[in-house]
Every structure is written in C-alpha cells, then in structure tokens.
C-alpha positions as semicolon CSV with decimal commas, in nm:
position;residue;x (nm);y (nm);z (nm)
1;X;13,044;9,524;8,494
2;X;13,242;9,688;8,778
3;X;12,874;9,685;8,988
4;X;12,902;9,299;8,925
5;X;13,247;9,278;9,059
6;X;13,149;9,496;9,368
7;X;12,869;9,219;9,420
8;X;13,106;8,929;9,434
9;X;13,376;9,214;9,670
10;X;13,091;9,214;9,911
11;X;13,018;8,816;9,870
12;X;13,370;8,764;9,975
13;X;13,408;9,046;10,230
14;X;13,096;8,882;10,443
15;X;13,315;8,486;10,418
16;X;13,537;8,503;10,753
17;X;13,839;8,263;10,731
18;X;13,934;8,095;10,973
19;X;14,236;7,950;10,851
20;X;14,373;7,724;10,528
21;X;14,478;7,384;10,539
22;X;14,680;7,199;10,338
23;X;14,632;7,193;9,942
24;X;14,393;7,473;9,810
25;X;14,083;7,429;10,062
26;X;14,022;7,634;10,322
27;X;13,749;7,662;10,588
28;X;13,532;7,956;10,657
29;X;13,219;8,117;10,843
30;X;12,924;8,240;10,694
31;X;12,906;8,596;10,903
32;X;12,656;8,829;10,750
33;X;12,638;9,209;10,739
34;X;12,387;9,482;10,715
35;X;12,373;9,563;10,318
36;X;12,221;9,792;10,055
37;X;12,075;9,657;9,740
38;X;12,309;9,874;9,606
39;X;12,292;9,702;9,315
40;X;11,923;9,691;9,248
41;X;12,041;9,912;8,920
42;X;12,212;9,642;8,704
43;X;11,997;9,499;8,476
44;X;12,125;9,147;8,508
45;X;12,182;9,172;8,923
46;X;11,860;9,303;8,994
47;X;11,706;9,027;9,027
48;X;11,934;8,848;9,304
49;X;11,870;8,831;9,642
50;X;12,102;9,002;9,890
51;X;12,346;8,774;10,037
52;X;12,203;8,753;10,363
53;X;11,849;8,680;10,177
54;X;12,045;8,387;9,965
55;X;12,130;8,260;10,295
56;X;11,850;8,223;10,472
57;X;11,682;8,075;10,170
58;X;11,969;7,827;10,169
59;X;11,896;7,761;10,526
60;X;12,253;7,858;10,664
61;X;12,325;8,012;11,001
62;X;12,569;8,285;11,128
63;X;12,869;8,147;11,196
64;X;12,810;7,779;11,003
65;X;13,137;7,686;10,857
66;X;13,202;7,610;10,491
67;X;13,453;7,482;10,304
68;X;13,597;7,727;9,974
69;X;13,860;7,578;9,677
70;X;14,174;7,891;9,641
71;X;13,976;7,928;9,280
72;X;13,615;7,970;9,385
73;X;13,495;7,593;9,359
74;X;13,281;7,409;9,624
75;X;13,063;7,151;9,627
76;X;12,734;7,218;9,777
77;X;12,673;6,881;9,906
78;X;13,015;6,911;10,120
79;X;12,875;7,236;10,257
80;X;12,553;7,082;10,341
81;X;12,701;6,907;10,557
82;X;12,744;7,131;10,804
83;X;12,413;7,278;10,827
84;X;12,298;6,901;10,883
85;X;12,135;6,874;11,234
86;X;12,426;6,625;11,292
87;X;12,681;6,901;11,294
88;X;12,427;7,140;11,450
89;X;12,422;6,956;11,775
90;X;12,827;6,905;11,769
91;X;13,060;7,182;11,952
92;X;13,229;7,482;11,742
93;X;13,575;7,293;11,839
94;X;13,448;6,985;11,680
95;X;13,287;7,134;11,345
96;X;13,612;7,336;11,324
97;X;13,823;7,004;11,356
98;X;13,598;6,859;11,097
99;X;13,638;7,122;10,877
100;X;14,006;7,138;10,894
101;X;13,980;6,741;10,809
102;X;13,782;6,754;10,535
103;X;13,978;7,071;10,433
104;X;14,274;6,844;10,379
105;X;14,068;6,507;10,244
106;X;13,951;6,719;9,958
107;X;14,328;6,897;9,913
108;X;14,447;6,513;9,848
109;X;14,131;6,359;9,606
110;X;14,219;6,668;9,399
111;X;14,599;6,573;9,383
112;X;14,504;6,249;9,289
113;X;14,240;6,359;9,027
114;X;13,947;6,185;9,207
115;X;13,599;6,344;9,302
116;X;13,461;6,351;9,656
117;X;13,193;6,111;9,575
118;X;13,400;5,850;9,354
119;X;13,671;5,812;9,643
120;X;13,729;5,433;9,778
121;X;13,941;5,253;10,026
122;X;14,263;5,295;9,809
123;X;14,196;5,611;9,859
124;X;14,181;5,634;10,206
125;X;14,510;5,427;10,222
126;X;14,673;5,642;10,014
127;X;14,593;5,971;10,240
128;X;14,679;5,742;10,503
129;X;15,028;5,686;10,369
130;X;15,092;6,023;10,262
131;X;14,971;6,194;10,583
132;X;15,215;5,996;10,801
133;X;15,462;5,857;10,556
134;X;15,541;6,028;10,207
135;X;15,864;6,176;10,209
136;X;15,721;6,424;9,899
137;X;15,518;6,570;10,212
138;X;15,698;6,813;10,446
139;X;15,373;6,790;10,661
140;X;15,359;6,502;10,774
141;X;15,194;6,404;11,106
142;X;15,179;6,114;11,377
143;X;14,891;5,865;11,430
144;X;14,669;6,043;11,648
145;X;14,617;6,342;11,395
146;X;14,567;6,103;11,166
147;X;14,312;5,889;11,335
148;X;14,096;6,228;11,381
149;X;14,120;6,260;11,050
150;X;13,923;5,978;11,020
151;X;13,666;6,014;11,223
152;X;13,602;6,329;11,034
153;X;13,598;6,149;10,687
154;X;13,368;5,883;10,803
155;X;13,131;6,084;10,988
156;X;13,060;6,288;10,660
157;X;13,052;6,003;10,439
158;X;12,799;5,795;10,681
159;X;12,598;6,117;10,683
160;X;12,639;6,154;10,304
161;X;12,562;5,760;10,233
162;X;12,188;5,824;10,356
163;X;12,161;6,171;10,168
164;X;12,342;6,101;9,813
165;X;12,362;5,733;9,819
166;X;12,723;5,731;9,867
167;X;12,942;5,430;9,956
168;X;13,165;5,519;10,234
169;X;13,540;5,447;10,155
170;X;13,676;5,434;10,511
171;X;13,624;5,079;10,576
172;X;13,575;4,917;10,897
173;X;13,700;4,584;11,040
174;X;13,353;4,398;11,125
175;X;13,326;4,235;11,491
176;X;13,078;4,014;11,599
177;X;12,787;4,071;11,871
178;X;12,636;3,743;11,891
179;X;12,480;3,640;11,534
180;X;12,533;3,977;11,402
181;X;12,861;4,168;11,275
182;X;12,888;4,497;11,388
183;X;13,111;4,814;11,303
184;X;13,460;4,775;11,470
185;X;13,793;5,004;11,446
186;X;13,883;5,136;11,083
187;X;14,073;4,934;10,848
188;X;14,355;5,165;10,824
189;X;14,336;5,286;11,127
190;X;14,718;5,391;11,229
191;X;14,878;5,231;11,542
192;X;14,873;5,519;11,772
193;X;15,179;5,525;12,059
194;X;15,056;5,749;12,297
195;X;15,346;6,052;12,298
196;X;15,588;6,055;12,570
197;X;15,729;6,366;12,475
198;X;15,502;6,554;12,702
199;X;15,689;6,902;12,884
200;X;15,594;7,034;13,241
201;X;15,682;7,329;13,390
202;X;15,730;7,364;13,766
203;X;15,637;7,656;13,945
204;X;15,956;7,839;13,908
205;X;15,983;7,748;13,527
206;X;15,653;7,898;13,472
207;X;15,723;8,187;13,639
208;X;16,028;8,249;13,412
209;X;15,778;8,203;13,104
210;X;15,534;8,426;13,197
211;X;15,781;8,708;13,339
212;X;15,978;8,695;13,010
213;X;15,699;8,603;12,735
214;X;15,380;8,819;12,855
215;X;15,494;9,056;13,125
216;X;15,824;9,237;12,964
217;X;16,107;9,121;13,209
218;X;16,453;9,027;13,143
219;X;16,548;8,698;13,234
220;X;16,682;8,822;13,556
221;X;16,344;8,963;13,677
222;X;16,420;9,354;13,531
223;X;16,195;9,544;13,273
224;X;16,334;9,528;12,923
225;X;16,375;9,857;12,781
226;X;16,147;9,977;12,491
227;X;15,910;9,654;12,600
228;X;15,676;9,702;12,305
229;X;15,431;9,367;12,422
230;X;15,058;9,509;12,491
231;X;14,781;9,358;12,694
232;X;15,015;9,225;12,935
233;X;14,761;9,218;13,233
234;X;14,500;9,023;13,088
235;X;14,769;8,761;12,930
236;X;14,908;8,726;13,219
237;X;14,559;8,688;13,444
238;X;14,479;8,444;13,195
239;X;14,824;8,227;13,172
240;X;14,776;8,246;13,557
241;X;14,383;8,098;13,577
242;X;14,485;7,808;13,289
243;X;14,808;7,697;13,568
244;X;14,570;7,774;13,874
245;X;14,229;7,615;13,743
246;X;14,342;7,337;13,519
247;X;14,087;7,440;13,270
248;X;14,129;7,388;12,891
249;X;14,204;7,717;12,678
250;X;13,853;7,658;12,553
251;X;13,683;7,658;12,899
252;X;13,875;7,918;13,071
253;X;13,830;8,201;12,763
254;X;13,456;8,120;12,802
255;X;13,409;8,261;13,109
256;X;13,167;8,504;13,167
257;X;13,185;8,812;13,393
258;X;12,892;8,714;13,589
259;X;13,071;8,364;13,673
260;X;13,349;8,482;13,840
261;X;13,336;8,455;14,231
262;X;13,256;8,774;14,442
263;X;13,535;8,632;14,663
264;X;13,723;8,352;14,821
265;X;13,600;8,419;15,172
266;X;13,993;8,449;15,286
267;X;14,044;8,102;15,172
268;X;14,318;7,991;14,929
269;X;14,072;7,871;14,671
270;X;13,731;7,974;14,528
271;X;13,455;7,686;14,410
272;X;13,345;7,779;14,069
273;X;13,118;7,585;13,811
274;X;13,239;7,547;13,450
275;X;12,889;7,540;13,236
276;X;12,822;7,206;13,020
277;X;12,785;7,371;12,667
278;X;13,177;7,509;12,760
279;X;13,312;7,177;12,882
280;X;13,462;6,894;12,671
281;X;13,201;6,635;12,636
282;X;12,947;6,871;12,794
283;X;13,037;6,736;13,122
284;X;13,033;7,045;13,349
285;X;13,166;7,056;13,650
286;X;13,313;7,221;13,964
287;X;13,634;7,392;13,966
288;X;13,870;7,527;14,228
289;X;14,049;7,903;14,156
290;X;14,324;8,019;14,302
291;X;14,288;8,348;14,543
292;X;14,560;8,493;14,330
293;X;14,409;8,420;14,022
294;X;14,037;8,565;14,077
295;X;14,262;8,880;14,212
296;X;14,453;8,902;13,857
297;X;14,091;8,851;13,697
298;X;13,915;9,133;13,886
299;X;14,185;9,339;13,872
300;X;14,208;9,361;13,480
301;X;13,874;9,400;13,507
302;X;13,880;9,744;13,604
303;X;14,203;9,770;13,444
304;X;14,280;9,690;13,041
305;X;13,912;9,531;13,000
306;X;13,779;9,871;13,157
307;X;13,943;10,064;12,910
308;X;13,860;9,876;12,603
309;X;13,531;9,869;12,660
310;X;13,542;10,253;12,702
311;X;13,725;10,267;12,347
312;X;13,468;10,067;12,172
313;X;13,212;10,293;12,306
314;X;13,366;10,611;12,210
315;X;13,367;10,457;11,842
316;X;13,073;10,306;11,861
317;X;13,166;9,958;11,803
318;X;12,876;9,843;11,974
319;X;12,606;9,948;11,839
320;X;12,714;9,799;11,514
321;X;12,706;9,485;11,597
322;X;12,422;9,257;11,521
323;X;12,224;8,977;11,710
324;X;12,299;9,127;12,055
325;X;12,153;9,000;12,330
326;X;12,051;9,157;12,627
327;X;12,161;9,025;13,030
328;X;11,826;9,171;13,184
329;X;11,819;8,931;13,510
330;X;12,010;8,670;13,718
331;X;11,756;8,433;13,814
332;X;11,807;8,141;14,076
333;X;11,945;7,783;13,979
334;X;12,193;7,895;13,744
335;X;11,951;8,062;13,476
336;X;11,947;8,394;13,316
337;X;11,656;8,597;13,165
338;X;11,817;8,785;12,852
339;X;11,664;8,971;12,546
340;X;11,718;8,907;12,216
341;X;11,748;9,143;11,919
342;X;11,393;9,127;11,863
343;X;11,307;9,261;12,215
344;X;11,159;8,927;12,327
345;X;11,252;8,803;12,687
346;X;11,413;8,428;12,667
347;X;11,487;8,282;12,967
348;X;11,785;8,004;12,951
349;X;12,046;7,791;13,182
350;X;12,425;7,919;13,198
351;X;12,455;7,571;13,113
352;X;12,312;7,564;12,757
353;X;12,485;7,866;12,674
354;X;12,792;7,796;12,402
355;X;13,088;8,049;12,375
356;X;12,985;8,156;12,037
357;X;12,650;8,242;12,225
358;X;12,820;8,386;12,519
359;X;12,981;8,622;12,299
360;X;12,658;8,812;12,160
361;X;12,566;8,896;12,532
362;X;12,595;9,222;12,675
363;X;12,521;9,414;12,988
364;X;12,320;9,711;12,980
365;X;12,520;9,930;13,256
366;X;12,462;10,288;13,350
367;X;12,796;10,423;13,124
368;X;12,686;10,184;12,818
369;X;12,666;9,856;12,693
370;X;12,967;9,647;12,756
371;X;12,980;9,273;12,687
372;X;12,924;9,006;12,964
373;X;13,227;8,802;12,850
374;X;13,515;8,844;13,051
375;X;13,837;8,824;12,781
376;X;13,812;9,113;12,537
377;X;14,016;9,189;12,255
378;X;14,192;9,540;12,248
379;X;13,882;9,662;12,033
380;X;13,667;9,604;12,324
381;X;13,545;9,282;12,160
382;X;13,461;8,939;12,319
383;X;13,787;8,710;12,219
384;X;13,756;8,387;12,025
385;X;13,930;8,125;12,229
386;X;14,122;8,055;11,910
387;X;14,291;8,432;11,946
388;X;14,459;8,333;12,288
389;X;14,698;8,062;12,051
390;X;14,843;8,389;11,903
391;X;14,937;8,486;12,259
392;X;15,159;8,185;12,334
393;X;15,322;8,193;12,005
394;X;15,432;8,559;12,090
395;X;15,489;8,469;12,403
396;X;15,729;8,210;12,289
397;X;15,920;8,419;12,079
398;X;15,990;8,686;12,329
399;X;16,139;8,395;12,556
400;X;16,359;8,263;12,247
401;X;16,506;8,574;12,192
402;X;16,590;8,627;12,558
403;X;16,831;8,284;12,473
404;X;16,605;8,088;12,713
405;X;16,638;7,754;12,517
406;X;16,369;7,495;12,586
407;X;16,148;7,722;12,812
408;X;15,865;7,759;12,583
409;X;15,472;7,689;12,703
410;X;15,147;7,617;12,546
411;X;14,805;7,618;12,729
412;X;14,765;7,243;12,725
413;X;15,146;7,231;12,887
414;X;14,979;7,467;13,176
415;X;14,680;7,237;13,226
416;X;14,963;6,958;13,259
417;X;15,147;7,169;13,468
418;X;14,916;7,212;13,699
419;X;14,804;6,814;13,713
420;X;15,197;6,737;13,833
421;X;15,201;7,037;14,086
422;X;14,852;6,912;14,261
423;X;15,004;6,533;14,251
424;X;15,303;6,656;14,429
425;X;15,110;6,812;14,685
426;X;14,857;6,520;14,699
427;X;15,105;6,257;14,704
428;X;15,302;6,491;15,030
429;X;14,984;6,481;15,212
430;X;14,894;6,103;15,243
431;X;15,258;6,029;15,327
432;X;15,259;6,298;15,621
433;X;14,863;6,301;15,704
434;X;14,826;5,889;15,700
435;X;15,132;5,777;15,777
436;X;14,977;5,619;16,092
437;X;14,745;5,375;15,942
438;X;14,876;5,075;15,894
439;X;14,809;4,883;15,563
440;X;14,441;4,752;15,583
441;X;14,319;5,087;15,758
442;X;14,489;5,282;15,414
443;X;14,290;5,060;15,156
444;X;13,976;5,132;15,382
445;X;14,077;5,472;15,378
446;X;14,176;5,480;14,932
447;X;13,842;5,276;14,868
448;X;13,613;5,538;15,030
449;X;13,788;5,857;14,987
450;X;14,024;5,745;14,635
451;X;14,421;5,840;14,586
452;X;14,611;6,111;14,444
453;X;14,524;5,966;14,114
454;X;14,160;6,059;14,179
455;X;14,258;6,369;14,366
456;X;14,393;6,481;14,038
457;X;14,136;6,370;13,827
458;X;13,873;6,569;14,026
459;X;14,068;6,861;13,952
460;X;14,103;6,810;13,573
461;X;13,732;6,682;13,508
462;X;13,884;6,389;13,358
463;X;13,537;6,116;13,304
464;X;13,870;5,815;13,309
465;X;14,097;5,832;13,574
466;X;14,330;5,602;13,284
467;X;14,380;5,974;13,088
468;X;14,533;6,133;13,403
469;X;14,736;5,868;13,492
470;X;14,909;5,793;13,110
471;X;14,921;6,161;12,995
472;X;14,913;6,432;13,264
473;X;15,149;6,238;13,546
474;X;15,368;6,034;13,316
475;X;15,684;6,154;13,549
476;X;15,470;6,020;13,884
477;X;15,374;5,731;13,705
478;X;15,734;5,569;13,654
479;X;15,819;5,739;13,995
480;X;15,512;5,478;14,137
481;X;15,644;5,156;13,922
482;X;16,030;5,267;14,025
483;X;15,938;5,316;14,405
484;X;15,720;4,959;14,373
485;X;16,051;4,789;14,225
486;X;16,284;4,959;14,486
487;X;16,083;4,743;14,767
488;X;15,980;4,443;14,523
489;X;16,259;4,246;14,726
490;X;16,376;4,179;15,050
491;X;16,212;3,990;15,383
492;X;15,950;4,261;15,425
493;X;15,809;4,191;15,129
494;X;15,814;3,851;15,136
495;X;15,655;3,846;15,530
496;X;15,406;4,092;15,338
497;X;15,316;3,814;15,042
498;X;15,322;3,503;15,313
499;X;15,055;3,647;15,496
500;X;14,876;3,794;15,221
501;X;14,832;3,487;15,053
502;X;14,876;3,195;15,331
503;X;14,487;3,061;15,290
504;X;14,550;3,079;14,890
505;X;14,496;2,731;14,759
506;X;14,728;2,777;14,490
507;X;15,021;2,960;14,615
508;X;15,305;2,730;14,819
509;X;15,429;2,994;15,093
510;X;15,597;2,897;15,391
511;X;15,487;2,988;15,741
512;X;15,553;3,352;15,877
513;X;15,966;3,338;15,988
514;X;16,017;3,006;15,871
515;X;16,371;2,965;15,752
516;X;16,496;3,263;16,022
C-alpha cells in the first residue's frame, strides 16, 4: 500500500499549479519528469504505465493546462479541451485566461448542484448575477471580467456542442445578414463602461517608485539600512524597458538575448523588432528602446544574469532539464538553426517562436550552457512572464511602508505611462515645429504624415488608433475637447465657420465681416 501512495506522490508532484480560482477548481500544467518504474514490484501497479507513458497515450503535451477539483475530481471531457487543436493554436496567455474562466464556471455549477453538461441559460444568468452582483460574494468583479468570462464559456461549449452533442447555454441575440440570422452579442452580456480610473505616473513619480520599491532607497533618495530586496538590477532594467519601450509585461520578459541591439549608434533610441508569436494578436512589430534602457539590459547581463547562470552551472541545474534546445546558428532574415533534444537540426523564424518555446533554448558557450532568454530567475532559470507580477506586488509594499500613499505601479500603468509621456512630447513638437503652416497646409500635413494620436499608436502597436485614444490618453483626450470648447466661441471662430461653409447649400452664413 505505501508503494501505491508513492505512485499517486509522484502523480501529483509532476501537476504544476499555476494558481486556484475561486470555489475548489484550480488550473494546472501537465510538466513531466524523468521516472523509475519504481514500482514495477506491486502486484496490482505493475501493470500501469509510467505517467509520462499515460500521457502520451492520452495525447497530452508538456505544459497543456488542465483543470483539477480540491478532492481529486475532473472531468475528462473538460480537459480535452485543451489538447483540442482549437486551444493548440491559441497563446499560453489566452489558454491560461480560459482556464482561470472555466476554473470559476465549474466552482459555481457545483454550488448550484448542476453538471457541466446539464447547464442552461439560467445558469449563465445566474453566474452572471453572482459574478457582478451577489452581495453573498466578496469577489465580485466589473463587466469587462465578466464579459471574458464569457467568451471562455462559449468557446468551450461551441467546441464541446460538435464533440458531445452539447447545447450551449450562453445564448446569443440573433442579427440578421440579409435572409439569414446570424450570431450577434451574448444575451447576458454585461454593459461594460470602459474604466476611468486609469493612474499614470510622470517621470518623476516613476522614479520615486522604482527608487523606493526595487532599488532600496529611502524616499529622500538614501539607501535604507539592512535593505534586504534582491535582484534589484534586473527589476529595475526591466521596470525601466516596460516605461522606455511601451511593451506589454508579456512581450518585454520574452526577449531573447540574441534580440537585444549591439548598440544605439550614439542615438537616443535603438529600432528593435518584437517577434509575432510574442505580440498580442501576433501582430509583430517594430519598437523603439531607450539608450538607457539597452545600457541597464547589457549591464545586468554581465552582472546578476552572469552570476546566476554561473550558480546553476556549479549545481548542475542544467543538465537536468529536459527538451533543451540547442542555438547552433543565426541565419539571415530573422531565422535561427537550433537543435533539438534528439540531435536533429530544425531551422525556424524568431517569429514563430512562443515564450514557452523561447525558454527551452540555450546557448552552447565556451564556460557552459546558459539559456538564450534574457530574464532569469535567481536559479539561473528562464522567468515565466507571470513571475515578474510578484515583483510589483513587492515592489508595492516596500513603497507602502515608506508612507508613500497612492504611489503604487503595475506594468500595464508603465505601458500607460509611457503612452502620456510620448503624447506630451508629440503634442510639444507640432505646436513648436508647425506652427507656421497655416490651417489647410496642417491637414495636408496630418493626412499624410497622421497626429500625435497616431504618433502614439505607432509606439504602442495598437491595430485601432480608438484604444489609444479612450484608454492610454484619457487626460489628453479631455485636454483636446476642453481646449476645442475654450475657442468654440468668439469672431474667429465664426470668420473660421463662414468661410468654411459659405458654398454649403444648407447652411445660412453671412458674408465674411458682415455685421462689423
């Protein structure tokens, strides 16, 4: 008996979590380890495959997510659905989002006593309700989570309709394209107000954050005795590169080494290229980094990330790892040839490569292998983008307990950040650089070259110049509307509108200095 209960120990040793959720569900990652059949003694466990044979009979990948009940349940058809070629071509961000969703879908059918597959639109409007609503729930959350939710619930249950025959309970309102109806919104889809609520630091705000929260000063600039914070290089080289770049956490931990630029060439900026399989909605792009910050980044190169790596040598860290692959070449056009496990050469585009993939690469160097991703954890290990929130939460804390009230930061707040600072400057240089044109040679001048607006949406990667104006620059916005009403009277104005629209058919105007 106590082999049998060192079977199931090793069953659960190999399930990573990666967080709970609400209720008793929680999602995980399959990640399997080198094993023994230890067990191959037990007359009844004999017979059973090793976990990482059960697996691969199953059909499930390193690293696919599944979803575990605090008392051992799941339901197989759940998990299926995230081996399903459908969730294979999605992002990790997106499967994890999922997961998390269904995570807490399941939590509330078992509260209510209902199975997965007997679930229907009362359901749906009862999570609904109790998500947002219920008092009984100190959880509750605001539209948008809500609404994500529901993508996540429908997108299994359309994918689970074809496989199991099961009716999907998130309804839809129909629309119609000609003769036809077709899929519209969801029924109980929550009114979403976009949140105004939205915090930016300026540059001297952020500088407080960072000096207090990751590099050990007091709040007037000194070192704080007994600082006890660790790493503070590479949090700080990071903080900097997510206010330089603009990137998302996501994009700017999945740098590699080998993507970094030698230099700037003494300008203020480097170009850089942020790969597709790294970008949200795989829309890669250029990027512009700061002088300063590709100085921070080398420089913990050969500092902290220099000496993790030689700690995880010295323990050997490295060679216990599993599905390594090998950097052999840099080839032209943004393509490396690497090997895998297996010795076999593969030859791929930065481009395809996914941070989960990025973090099996290594570089075979003359002192040792060392990975090819630039963040590592203390342990010399690549680090999970999702490692970087624990940063800012510290980070926070430190500043709390300095008594700086309201100067706290998260890495979307440093993307936003960094949207207002470039408007600022974008908005200073067309008032200084064109203040000569007059009015018709500035629209010639927006229509071919675009405004701040599009300045700023270069920088961020946005696909809808709409996002940067209503969430990143909701303090220039009302400046624009407030500067618009300041001059929406007077006789300049209306000489403008008399001349603007004197051959209109429709507007009565009155001659240019009539009535003088």
């Amino acid at each position: 008996m106590t082999v049998r209960r060192g079977w199931f120990r090793a069953m659960s040793d190999q399930l990573q979590d990666v967080g709970s959720c609400p209720g008793v569900w929680s999602l995980r990652r399959w990640k399997p380890t080198p094993e023994a059949r230890w067990y191959s003694s037990d007359p009844v466990l004999a017979g059973l495959p090793c976990l990482g044979d059960w697996a691969s009979r199953l059909g499930i990948r390193e690293g696919q997510e599944f979803l575990i009940n605090s008392d051992g349940r799941v339901f197989s058809e759940v998990n299926a659905f995230f081996g399903s070629l459908r969730m294979r071509n999605r992002s990790a961000g997106t499967r994890e989002k999922y997961g998390y969703a269904l995570c807490t879908w399941l939590g509330f059918l078992d509260a209510v006593g209902r199975r997965w597959d007997e679930a229907d639109a009362e359901d749906v409007e009862g999570f609904k309700f109790w998500r947002m609503t219920d008092e009984a729930n100190p959880q509750r959350v605001a539209g948008g989570t809500v609404s994500d939710n529901l993508d996540a619930v429908n997108a299994f249950y359309d994918w689970a309709g074809a496989r199991y025959g099961v009716r999907n309970p998130v309804a839809r309102i129909a629309r119609q394209r000609g003769s036809s109806p077709v899929g519209g919104s969801f029924a109980v889809a929550p009114h979403v107000v976009r949140e105004r609520d939205v915090k930016w630091l300026d540059p001297g705000g952020y500088a407080l954050w960072r000096d207090v929260g990751l590099r050990g000063l007091d709040r007037d600039g000194r070192e704080v005795a007994r600082w006890r914070g660790r790493n503070s290089q590479r949090d700080c080289a990071f903080a900097d590169g997510l206010y330089g770049t603009g990137l998302r956490l996501s994009e700017w931990a999945s740098v590699l080494m080998l993507e970094l630029p030698a230099e700037s060439g003494g300008r203020a900026y480097a170009t850089s290229r942020l790969a597709a399989a790294c970008a949200k909605g795989g829309r890669g792009r250029r990027y512009w980094m700061p002088r300063t910050v590709l100085a921070d980044a080398l420089a913990y190169c050969e500092g902290e990330r220099a000496a993790a790596v030689r700690r995880a040598r010295r323990e050997g860290r490295y060679e216990r790892l599993g599905g390594v692959m090998v950097l052999r070449r840099v080839l032209g056009s943004r393509r490396l040839e690497l090997v895998d496990a297996a010795g076999v050469p593969v030859r791929v585009s930065l481009d395809a490569l996914t941070p989960q993939v990025r973090r099996r690469i290594f570089l075979d160097t003359p002192s040792g292998p060392a990975p090819a991703a630039l963040w590592l954890n203390e342990d010399g290990l690549p680090r999970a983008a999702r490692g970087w929130q624990h940063t800012f939460d510290t980070a926070n804390e430190r500043v709390a307990r300095a008594g700086l009230e309201g100067v706290a930061a998260t890495a979307h707040m440093l993307r936003h950040s960094m949207a207002l600072r470039w408007f600022s400057v974008g908005r200073l240089l067309y008032e200084r650089r064109f203040a000569h044109l007059d009015a018709d040679e500035l629209l010639d001048f927006r229509a071919q070259f675009g405004d701040t607006w599009q300045l700023v949406q270069t920088l961020l990667g946005h696909a809808d110049v709409s996002t940067t104006m209503d969430v990143y620059l909701e303090p220039f916005r009302d400046l624009d509307v407030s500067l618009l009403i300041e001059h929406a009277h007077g006789a300049v104005l209306a000489e403008l509108m008399a001349e603007m629209f004197a051959g209109h058919r429709q507007v009565i105007t009155a001659p240019v200095g009539a009535g003088r």
